[in-house]
N, C-alpha and C positions, 0 to 999 in steps of 0.2 A: 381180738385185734391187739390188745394190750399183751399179751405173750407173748405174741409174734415179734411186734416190737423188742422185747425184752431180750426173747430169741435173736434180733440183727443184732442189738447191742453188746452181747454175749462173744457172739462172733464176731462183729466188730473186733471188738479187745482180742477176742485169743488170735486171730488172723494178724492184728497191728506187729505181735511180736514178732511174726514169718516174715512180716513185710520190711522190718525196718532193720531186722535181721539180714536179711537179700540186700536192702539198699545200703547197708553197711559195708558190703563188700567194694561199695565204687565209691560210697560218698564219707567225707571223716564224718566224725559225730559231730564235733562242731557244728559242721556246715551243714549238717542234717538238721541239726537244731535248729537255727536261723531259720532253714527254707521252711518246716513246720510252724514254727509260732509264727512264720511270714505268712503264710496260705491263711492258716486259720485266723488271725487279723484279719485279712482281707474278706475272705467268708461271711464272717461274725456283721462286718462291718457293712457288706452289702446285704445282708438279712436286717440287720439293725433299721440303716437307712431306706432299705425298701417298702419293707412294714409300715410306715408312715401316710402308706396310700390310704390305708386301711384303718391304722391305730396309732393313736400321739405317740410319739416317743416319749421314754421311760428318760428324765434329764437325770445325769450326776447331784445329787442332793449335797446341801452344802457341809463339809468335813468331811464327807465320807472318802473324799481322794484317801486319807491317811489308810483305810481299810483297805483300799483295792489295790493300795502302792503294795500292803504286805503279803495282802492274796496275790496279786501278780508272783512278788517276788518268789514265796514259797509254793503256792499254785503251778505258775508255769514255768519259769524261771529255775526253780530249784528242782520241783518236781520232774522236769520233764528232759532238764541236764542230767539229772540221776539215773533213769530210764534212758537216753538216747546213750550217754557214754557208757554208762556201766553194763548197759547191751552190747557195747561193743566188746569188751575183755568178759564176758561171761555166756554164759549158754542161755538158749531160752527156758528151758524148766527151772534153774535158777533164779533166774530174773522174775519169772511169774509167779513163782510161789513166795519167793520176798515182797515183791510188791502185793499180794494175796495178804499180806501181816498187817497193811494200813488200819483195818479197824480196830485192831490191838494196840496199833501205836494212835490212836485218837482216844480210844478207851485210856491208855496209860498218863494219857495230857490232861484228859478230863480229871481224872483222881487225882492227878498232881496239882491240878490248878481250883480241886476241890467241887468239882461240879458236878462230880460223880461220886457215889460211894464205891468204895474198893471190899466188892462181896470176896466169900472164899472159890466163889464159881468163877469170878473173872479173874482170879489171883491164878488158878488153877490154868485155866486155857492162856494165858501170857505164859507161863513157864515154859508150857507146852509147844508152846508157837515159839518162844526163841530157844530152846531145843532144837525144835526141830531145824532154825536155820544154823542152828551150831554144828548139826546134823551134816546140811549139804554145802556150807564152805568148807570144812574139814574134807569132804571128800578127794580135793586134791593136794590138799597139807595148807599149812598158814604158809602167810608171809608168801616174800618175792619168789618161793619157789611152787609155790602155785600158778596155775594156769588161769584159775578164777576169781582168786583171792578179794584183788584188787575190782574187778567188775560189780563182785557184791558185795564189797561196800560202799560203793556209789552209790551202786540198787538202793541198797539201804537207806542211807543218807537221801535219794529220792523218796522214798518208805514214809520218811519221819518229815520230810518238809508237805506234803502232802498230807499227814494229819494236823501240821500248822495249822495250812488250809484248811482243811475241815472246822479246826476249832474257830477261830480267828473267824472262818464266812458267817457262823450262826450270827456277827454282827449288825451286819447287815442283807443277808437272804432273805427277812419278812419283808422288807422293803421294797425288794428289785425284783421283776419277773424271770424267769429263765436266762432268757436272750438277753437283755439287760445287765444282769449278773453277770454271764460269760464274756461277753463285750469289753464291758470297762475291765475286767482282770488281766484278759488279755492283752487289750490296750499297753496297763501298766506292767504287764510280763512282758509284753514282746519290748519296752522301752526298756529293762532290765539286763533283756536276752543279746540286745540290737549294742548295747552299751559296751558289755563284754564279750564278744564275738566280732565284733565291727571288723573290727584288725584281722581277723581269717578272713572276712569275704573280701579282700582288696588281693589274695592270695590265689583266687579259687579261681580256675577255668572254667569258666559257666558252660560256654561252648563244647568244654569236652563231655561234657553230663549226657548221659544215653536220655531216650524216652522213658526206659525202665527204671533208672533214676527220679525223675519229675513225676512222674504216675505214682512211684512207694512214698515219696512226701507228698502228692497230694492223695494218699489216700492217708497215710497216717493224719495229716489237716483235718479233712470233710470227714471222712469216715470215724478214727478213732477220738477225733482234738470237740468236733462239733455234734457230727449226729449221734457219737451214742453219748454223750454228754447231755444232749436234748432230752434224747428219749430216757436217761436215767432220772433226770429232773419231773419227766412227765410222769412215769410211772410213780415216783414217791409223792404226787397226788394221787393219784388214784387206788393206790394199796401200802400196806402200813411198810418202814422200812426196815425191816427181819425178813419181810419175804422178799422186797427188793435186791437183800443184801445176800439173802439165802441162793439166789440165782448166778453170783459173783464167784461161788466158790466153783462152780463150772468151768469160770477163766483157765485158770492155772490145768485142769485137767484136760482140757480142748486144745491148749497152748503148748503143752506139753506131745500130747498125741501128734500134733501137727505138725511139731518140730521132731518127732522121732521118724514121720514118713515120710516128710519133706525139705529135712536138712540132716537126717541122718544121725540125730542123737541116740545114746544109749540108755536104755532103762538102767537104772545103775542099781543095788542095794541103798546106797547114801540118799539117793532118790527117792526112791518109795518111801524109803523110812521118814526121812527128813519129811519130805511134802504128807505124810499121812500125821505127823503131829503138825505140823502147819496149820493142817484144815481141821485139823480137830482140835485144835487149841483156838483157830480164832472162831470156830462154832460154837465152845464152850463158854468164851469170852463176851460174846454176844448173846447167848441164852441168859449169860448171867446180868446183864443190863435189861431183860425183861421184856 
């Protein structure tokens, strides 16, 4: 049951990028963004509140606002404007396999911030791993005369607020259960998100929005924002997290296939090459954390 799980959550992710890709075409990113960290607050928030039938709720402990202000911020907020817009000026195998670097760029914060020792196995898979993204921005030349340039590095810049978050949650995660944890982040992400966006949704034709629009935000919400976020929290109780993480390098390769038979991308050379030190740099980079 537990792999099956792992298995939606899998899919979850590599399908988000087909989808948000698709809804990219009618919705800006902006306002893609809004509608997602919109749905998944409301989600989060009727799970939070309903559970109470059943089980107390988990209350905000007192200081801890200052930690979920910044998880918010680089959590959903940075993270997820990184991915929404740099989705837009870039391809999905690009986008996936940058974002695929997160445990690198967590690793790289941990030794910087000294919490980790910097072995020659984890020196070795970081080179590797940004290689290989030197690898596939180059593919269409630097600068404004690329096609992609600019997409990934937003990506990126998503990439690296996202191992914020990671670092920054270990503050408070012994604390708060799943649900609890996603909640409050979101919370302070979507007041982040709501803050600097506000001014596009007084802009936007709600009404002209298809069903096929409102269906790809709320599945990037529930599907990619909540449930495999659930079930990735579940699994790292129940088995250790290298093999949790071991199952994540699937994304980018699922994400990729799915954008080549259903949006029509090229397997390129810069592609394969690029994405094959990717993954073998953030596989080495993780071995060498033990």
């Amino acid at each position: 049951m537990l792999y099956l799980l792992i298995a939606v959550m899998v899919l979850a992710w590599s399908f988000n990028f087909i989808v948000a890709k698709l809804t990219l075409e009618e919705v800006p990113p902006v306002t893609l963004l809004f509608l997602r960290v919109l749905l998944s607050n409301a989600i989060l928030l009727a799970l939070y509140f309903g559970r109470r039938a059943y089980r107390q709720q988990q209350r905000l402990q007192e200081g801890d606002w200052k930690w979920f202000a910044l998880l918010g911020l680089f959590g959903i907020a940075g993270n997820q404007a990184g991915f929404t817009i740099g989705l837009n000026y870039t391809t999905v195998p690009h986008s996936s396999l940058i974002i695929s670097l997160s445990p690198v760029m967590v690793l790289l914060l941990a030794t910087r911030m000294k919490l980790e020792a910097l072995t020659p196995l984890k020196a070795i898979g970081m080179m590797l791993s940004f290689a290989g993204v030197a690898v596939l921005v180059s593919e269409h030349g630097f600068g404004t005369e690329s096609a992609t340039f600019g997409g990934d590095l937003i990506t990126f810049a998503g990439s690296i607020c996202f191992a914020l978050y990671t670092v920054y949650g270990k503050k408070v995660a012994d604390r708060y259960d799943t649900l609890s944890l996603n909640t409050y982040t979101y919370l302070f992400g979507g007041a982040a998100v709501f803050l600097f966006t506000g001014w596009e949704m007084t802009s936007v034709n709600w009404l002209a929005l298809s069903w096929k629009a409102w269906l790809g935000a709320l599945y990037m919400a529930a599907m990619a924002s909540v449930l495999a976020y659930m079930i990735f929290y579940y699994a790292l109780t129940k088995i250790s997290a290298s093999r949790v993480i071991a199952f994540s390098y699937l994304q980018p390769v699922l994400a990729t296939l799915l954008s080549i038979l259903l949006l029509g991308d090229k397997l390129t050379t810069h592609l394969l090459v690029g994405g094959a030190l990717v993954l073998v740099g953030v596989a080495l980079a993780e071995r060498g954390r033990g």
